[in-house]
LOMARLO-885587 format. One line per field, with one value per residue (C-alpha): residue number from 1; residue in three letters; x, y, z. Coordinates in Angstrom, 2 decimals. Layout:
// residues N
vodren c(NUM,...)
doba c(ALA,...)
c1 c(X,...)
c2 c(Y,...)
c3 c(Z,...)
//
This chain:
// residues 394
vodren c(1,2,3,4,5,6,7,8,9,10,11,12,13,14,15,16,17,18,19,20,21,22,23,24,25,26,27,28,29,30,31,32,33,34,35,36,37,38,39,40,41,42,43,44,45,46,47,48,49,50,51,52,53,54,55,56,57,58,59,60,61,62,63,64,65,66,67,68,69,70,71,72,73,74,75,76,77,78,79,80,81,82,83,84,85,86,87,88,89,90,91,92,93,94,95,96,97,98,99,100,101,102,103,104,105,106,107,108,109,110,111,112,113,114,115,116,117,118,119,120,121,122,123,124,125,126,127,128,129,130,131,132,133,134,135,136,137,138,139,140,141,142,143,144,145,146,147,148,149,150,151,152,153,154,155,156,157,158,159,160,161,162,163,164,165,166,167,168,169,170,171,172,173,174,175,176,177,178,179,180,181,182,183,184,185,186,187,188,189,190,191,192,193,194,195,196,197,198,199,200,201,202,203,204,205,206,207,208,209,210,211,212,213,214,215,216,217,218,219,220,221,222,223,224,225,226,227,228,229,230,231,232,233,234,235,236,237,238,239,240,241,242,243,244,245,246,247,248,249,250,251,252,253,254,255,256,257,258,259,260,261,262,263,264,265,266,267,268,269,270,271,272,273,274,275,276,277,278,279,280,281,282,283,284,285,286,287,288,289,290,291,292,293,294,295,296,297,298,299,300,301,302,303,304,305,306,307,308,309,310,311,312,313,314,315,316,317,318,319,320,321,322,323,324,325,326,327,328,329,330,331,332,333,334,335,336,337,338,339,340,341,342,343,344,345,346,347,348,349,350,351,352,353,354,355,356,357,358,359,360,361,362,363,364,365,366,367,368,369,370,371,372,373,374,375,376,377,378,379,380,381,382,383,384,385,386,387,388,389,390,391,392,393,394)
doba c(UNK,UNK,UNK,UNK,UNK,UNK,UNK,UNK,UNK,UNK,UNK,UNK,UNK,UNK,UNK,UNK,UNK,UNK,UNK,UNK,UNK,UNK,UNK,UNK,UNK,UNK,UNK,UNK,UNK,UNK,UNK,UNK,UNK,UNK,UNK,UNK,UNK,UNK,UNK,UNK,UNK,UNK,UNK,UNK,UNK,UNK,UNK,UNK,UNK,UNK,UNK,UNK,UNK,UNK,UNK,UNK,UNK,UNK,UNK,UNK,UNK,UNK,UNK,UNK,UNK,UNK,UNK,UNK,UNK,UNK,UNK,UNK,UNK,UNK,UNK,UNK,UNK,UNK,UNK,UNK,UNK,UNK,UNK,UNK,UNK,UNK,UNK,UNK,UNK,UNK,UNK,UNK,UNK,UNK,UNK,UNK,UNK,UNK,UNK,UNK,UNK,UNK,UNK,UNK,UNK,UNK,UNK,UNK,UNK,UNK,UNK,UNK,UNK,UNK,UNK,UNK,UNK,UNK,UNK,UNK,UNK,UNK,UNK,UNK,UNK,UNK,UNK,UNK,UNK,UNK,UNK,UNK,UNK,UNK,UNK,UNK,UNK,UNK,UNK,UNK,UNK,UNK,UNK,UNK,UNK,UNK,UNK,UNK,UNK,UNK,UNK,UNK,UNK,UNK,UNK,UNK,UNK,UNK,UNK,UNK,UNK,UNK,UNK,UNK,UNK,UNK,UNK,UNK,UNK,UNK,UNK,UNK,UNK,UNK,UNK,UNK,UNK,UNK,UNK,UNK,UNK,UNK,UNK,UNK,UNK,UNK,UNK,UNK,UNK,UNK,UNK,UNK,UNK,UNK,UNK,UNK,UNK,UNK,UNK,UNK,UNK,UNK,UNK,UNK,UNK,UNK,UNK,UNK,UNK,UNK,UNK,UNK,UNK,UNK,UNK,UNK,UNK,UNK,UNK,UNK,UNK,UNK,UNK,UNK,UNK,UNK,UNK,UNK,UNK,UNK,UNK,UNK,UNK,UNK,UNK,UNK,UNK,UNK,UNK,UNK,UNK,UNK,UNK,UNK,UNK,UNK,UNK,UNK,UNK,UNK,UNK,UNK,UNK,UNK,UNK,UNK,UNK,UNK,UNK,UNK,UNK,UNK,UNK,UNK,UNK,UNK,UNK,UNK,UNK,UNK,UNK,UNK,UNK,UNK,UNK,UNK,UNK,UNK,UNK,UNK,UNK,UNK,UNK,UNK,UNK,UNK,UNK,UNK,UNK,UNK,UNK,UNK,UNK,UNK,UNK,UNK,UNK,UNK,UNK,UNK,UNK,UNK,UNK,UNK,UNK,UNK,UNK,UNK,UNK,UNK,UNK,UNK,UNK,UNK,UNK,UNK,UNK,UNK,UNK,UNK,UNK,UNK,UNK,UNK,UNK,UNK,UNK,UNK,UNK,UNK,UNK,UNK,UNK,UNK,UNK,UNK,UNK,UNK,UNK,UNK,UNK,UNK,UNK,UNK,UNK,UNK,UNK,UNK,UNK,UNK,UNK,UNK,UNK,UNK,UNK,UNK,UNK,UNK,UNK,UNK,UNK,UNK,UNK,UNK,UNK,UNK,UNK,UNK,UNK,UNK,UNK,UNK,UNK,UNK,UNK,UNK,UNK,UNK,UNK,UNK,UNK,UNK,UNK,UNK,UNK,UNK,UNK,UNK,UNK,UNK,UNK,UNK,UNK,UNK)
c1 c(-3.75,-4.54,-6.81,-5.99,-4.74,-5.56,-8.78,-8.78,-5.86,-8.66,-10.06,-7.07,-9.26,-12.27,-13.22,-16.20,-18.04,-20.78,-19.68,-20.64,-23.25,-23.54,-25.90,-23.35,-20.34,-21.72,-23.12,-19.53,-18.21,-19.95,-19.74,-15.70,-15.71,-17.44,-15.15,-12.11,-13.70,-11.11,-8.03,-8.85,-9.56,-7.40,-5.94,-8.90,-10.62,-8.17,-8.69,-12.56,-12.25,-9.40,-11.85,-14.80,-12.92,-9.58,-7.08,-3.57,-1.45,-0.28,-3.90,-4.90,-2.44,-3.60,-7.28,-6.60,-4.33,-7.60,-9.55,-7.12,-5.81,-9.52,-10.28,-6.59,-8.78,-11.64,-10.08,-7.92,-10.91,-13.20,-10.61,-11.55,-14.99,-15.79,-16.35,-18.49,-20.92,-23.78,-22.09,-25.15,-25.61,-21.96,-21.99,-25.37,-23.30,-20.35,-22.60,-24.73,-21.17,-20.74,-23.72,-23.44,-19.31,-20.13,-23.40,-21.02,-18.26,-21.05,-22.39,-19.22,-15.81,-13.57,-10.85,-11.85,-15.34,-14.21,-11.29,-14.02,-16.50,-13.98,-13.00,-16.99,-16.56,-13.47,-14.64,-17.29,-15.10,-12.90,-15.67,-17.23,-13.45,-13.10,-16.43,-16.25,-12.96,-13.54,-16.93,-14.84,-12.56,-15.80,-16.27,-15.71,-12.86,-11.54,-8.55,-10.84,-13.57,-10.57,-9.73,-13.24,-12.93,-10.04,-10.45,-14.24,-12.62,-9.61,-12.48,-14.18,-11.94,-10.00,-12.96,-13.65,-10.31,-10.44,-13.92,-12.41,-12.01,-15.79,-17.20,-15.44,-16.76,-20.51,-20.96,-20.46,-17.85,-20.88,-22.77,-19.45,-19.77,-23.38,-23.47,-20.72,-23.73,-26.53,-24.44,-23.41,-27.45,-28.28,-25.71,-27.29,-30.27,-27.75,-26.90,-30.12,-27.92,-24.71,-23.12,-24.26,-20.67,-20.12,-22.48,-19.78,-16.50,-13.39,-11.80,-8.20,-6.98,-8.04,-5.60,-4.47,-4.69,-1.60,2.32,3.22,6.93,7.22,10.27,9.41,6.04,7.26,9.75,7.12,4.91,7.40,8.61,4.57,4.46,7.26,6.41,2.59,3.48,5.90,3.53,0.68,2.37,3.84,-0.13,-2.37,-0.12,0.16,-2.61,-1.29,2.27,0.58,-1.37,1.92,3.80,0.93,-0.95,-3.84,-6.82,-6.79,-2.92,-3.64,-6.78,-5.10,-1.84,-4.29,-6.29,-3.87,-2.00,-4.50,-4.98,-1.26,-2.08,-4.02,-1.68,1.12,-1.32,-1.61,1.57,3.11,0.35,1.58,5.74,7.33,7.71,11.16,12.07,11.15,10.42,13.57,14.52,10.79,10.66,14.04,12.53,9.17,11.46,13.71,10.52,8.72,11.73,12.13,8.75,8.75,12.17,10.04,8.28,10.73,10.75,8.88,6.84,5.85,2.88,4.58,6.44,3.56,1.70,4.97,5.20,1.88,1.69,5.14,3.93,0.92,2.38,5.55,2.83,0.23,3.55,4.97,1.12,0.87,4.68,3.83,0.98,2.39,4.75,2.98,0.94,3.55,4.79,1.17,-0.83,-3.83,-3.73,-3.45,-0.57,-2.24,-5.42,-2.82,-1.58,-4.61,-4.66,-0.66,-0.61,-3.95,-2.28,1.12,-1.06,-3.04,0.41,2.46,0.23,0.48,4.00,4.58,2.58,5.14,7.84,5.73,6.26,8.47,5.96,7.79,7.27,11.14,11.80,8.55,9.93,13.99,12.57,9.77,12.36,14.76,11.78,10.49,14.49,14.39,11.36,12.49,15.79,13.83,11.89,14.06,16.57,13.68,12.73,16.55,15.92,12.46,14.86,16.66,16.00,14.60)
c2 c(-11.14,-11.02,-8.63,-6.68,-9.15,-12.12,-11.78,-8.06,-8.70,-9.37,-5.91,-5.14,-8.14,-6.73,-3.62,-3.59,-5.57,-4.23,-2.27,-2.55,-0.32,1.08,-2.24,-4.54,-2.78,-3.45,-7.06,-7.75,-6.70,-7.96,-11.27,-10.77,-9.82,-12.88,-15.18,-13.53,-13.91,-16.59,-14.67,-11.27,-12.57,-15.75,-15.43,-14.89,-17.79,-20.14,-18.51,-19.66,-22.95,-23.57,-22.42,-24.69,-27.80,-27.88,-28.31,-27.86,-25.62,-28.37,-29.24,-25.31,-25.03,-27.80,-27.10,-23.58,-25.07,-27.23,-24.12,-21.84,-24.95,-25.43,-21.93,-21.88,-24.47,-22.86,-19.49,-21.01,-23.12,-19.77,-18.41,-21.14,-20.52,-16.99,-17.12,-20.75,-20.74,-17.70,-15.75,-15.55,-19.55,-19.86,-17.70,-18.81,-22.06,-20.60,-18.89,-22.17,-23.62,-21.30,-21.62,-25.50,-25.52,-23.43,-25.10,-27.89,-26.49,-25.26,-28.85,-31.00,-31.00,-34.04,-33.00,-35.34,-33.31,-29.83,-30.43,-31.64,-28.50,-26.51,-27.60,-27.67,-23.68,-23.02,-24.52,-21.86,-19.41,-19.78,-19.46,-16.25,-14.69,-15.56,-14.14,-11.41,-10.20,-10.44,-8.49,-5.46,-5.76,-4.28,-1.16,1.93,2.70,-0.77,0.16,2.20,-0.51,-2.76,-0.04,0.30,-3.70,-3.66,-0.87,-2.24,-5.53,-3.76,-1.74,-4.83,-7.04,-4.84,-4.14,-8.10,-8.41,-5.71,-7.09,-10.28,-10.91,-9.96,-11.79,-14.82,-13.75,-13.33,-15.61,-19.51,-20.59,-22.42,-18.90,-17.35,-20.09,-19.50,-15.89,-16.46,-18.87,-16.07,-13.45,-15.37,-16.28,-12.61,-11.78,-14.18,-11.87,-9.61,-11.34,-9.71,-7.14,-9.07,-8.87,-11.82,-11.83,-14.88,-14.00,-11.36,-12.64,-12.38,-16.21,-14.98,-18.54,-19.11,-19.04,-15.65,-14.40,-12.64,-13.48,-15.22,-14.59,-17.94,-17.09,-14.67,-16.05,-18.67,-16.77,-14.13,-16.38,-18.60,-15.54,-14.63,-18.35,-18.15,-14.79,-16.02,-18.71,-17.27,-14.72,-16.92,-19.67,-16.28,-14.59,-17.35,-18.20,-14.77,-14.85,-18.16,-16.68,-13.48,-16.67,-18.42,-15.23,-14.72,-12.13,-10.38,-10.80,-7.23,-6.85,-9.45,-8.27,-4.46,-6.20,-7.63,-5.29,-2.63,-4.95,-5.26,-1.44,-1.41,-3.30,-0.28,1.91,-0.73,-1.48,2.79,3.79,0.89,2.34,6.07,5.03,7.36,4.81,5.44,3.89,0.54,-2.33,-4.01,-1.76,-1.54,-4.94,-5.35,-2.41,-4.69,-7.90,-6.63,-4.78,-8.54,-10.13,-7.76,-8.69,-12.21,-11.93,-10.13,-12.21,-14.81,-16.33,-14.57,-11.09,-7.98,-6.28,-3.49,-5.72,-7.44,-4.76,-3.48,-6.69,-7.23,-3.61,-4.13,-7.50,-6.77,-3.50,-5.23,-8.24,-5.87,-3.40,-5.89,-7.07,-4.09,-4.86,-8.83,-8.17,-5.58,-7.90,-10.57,-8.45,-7.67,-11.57,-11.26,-8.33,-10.36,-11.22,-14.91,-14.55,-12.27,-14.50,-17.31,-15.54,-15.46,-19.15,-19.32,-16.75,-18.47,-22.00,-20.73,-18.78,-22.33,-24.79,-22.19,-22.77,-26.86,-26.51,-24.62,-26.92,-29.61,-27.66,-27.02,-30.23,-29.11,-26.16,-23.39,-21.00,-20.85,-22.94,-21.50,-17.97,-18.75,-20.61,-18.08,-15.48,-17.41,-18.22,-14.60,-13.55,-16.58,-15.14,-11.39,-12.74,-15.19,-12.13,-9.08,-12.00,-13.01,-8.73,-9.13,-11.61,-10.32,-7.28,-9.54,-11.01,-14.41)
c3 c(-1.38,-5.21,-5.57,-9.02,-11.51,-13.72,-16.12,-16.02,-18.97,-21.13,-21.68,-24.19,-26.53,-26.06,-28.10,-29.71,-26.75,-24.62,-21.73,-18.10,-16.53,-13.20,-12.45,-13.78,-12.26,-8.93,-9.46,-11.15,-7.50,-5.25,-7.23,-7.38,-3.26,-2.23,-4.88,-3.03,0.57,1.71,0.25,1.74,4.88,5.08,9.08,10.28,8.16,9.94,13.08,12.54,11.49,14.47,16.97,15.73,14.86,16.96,14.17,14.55,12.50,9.85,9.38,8.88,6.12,4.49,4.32,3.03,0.33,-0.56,-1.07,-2.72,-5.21,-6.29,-6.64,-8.88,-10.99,-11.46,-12.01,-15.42,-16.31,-16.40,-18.97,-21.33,-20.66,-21.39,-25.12,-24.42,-21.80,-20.61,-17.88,-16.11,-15.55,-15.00,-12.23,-10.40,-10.47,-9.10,-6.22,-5.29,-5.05,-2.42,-0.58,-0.60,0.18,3.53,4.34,4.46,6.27,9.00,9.25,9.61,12.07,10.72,8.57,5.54,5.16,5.99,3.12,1.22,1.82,0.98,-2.55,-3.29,-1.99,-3.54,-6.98,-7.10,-5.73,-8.75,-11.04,-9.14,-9.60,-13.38,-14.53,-12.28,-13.23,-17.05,-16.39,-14.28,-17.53,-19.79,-17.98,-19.54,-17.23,-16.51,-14.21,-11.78,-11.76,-10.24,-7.78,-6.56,-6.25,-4.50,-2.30,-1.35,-0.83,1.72,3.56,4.43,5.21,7.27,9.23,9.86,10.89,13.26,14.60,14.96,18.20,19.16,16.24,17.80,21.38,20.80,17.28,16.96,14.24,11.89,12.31,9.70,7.78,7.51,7.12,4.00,2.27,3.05,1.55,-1.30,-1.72,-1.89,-4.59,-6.85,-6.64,-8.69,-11.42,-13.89,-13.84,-14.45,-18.26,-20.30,-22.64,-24.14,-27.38,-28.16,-25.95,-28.14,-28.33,-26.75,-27.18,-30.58,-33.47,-34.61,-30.95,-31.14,-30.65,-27.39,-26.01,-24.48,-23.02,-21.31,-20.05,-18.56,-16.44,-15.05,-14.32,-12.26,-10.44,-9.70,-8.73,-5.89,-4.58,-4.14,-2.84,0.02,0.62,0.45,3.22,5.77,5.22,6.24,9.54,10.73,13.17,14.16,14.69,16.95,19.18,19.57,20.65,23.35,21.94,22.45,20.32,19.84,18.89,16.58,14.82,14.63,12.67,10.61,9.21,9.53,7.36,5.01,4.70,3.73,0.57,-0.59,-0.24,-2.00,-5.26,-5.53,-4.95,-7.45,-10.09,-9.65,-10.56,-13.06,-15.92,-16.55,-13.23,-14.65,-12.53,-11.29,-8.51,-7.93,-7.30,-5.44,-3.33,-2.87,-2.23,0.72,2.27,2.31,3.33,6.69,7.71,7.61,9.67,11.78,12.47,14.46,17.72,20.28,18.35,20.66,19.65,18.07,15.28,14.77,13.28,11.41,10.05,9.03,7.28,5.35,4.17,2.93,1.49,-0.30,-1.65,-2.80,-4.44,-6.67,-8.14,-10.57,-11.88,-12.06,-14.36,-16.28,-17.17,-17.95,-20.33,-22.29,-22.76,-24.90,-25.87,-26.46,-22.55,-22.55,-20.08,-17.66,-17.81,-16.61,-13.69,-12.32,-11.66,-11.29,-8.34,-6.60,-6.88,-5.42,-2.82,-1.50,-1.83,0.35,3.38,2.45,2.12,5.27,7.18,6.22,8.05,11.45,12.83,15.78,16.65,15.70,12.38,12.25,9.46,7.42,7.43,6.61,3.54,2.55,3.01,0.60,-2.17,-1.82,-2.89,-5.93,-7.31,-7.33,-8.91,-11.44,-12.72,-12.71,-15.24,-17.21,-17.97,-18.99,-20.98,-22.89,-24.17,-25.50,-29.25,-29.38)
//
């Protein structure tokens, strides 16, 4: 769930720019919340789309991957674009993206067009992210604008995934799909309001733009790669795991969003370390929580582990974000990095679902978690060496 990272690197470049008001702080939201839609709510997504179309778990996977991997696109594409192209227009774009991508996915069952639908959503998704995050990076307070977003984004999606069950009960699938298009059409009602920055949008990428530590960019953002990518593939099945283990909609929907409500309470507490306890044990801490709960998560799941799981998941994923892009800011100072990990974290995010899917040919999630365990364990290893390695002269 990435929900405090990637363009918000960018307000370090940005002095002298106009700042956000109260208007634009909550245009710059909303616009981020309903660019993020599929990755705060991802099991329940799938549990959507299964019930209106049928698909198995292999197809699931892969249709999220189609929808995360564009919105990966879109995200580093919007990087290029701030200093370029009016905000405003780039957003609208972004938003009718939206609107059309789950018009479409509303309309049509066969896998070709609902993959398709969903890269025309997840294109515009990207784009809502990218400008959205770079706006939240303008206010005068930048790291509390990002915890408003992100603790908005929790409330509500916890609350869908608690209402789950009943909003599957009373509401047709194409109605979500729907709903997703209306609310995306009333944010663009917003957008007077939105910052128009690329008339004074520092060019991070143009010469001069600071030193890059290649070394140590490439390691961090391998390391945010793998750990996105087993959290990403363990995340979107989790619902699917609870349905196979025969349970209830409502143990299901309270792992869920109890889960998700974990996250908070991860991104805080990692934000309120002592600095002297650096990051590696940190992150060894954040690596052996994850790796419990996807063991967890084996065979046949009670109710009761469910939930555990779900909570240390989220909580371990959500944890180790704050250290990832602290990281990753220092490999640059201008915030090139950071601006990459944004689309680095969302592409390992949509292939771990593909990947999985690969493995779920048998039926069971066994395989999935053994190897998400083991990537989840590379990537903690891959960045506490590379830290070892910044300290080290070039």
């Amino acid at each position: 769930m990435e929900l405090n990272t990637a363009i918000a690197g960018m307000a370090a470049a940005e002095e002298g720019t106009e700042r956000l008001d109260r208007g634009g702080l909550i245009s710059a939201i909303l616009v981020g919340l309903i660019g993020a839609i599929v990755i705060f709510i991802t099991p329940g997504f799938l549990a959507v789309v299964a019930q209106k179309t049928g698909f198995d778990n292999d197809q699931l996977g892969y249709l999220a991957a189609w929808d995360i991997n564009a919105m990966g696109v879109t995200i580093g594409l919007s990087t290029f674009a701030l200093a370029k192209v009016r905000w405003r227009l780039a957003v609208g774009l972004g938003l009718a993206l939206i609107v059309l991508g789950n018009l479409l996915t509303a309309a049509v069952i066969s896998f070709p067009a609902m993959a398709a639908a969903r890269v025309v959503s997840g294109a515009g998704e990207g784009i809502a992210i990218g400008f959205a995050f770079a706006a939240l990076g303008r206010a005068k307070n930048p790291d509390r604008a990002f915890a408003i977003y992100l603790v908005t984004g929790a409330l509500l999606s916890s609350g869908f995934l608690y209402m789950l069950p009943l909003i599957m009960n009373v509401f047709a699938p194409s109605t979500f799909f729907i709903a997703i298009a209306g609310f995306a059409g009333l944010v663009m009602l917003s957008l007077r309001a939105f910052p128009d920055g690329s008339k004074d949008e520092p060019d991070i990428f143009a010469a001069g733009g600071g030193k890059l530590d290649l070394r140590a960019a490439s390691g961090a953002l391998l390391g945010v790669f793998l750990l996105f990518f087993a959290m990403g593939a363990v995340w979107s099945y989790s619902e699917r795991i609870g349905q196979l283990s025969q349970l209830t909609d409502g143990a299901i929907a309270n792992g869920l969003s109890i889960g998700t409500m974990a996250g908070v309470v991860g991104a805080g507490l990692a934000g309120v370390l002592p600095r002297r306890w650096g990051r590696s044990w940190p992150l060894v801490f954040s690596g052996a929580i994850g790796t419990v709960s996807f063991l967890m998560f084996r065979d046949h799941v009670t109710p009761t582990a469910f939930v555990l799981a779900c909570t240390m998941m989220m909580f371990s994923w959500n944890f180790a974000q704050p250290l990832l892009s602290g990281i990753c800011s220092e490999a640059c100072q201008r915030g090139r990095v950071v601006c990459a990990m944004g689309s680095i974290q969302t592409f390992g995010t949509g292939l771990g679902p593909a990947a999985a899917a690969a493995t779920l040919v048998t039926g069971s999630f066994t395989v999935m978690i053994y190897a998400a365990s083991l990537i989840l364990a590379l990537s903690i290893v891959v960045t506490i060496v590379t830290m070892r390695w910044s300290r080290q002269p070039a």
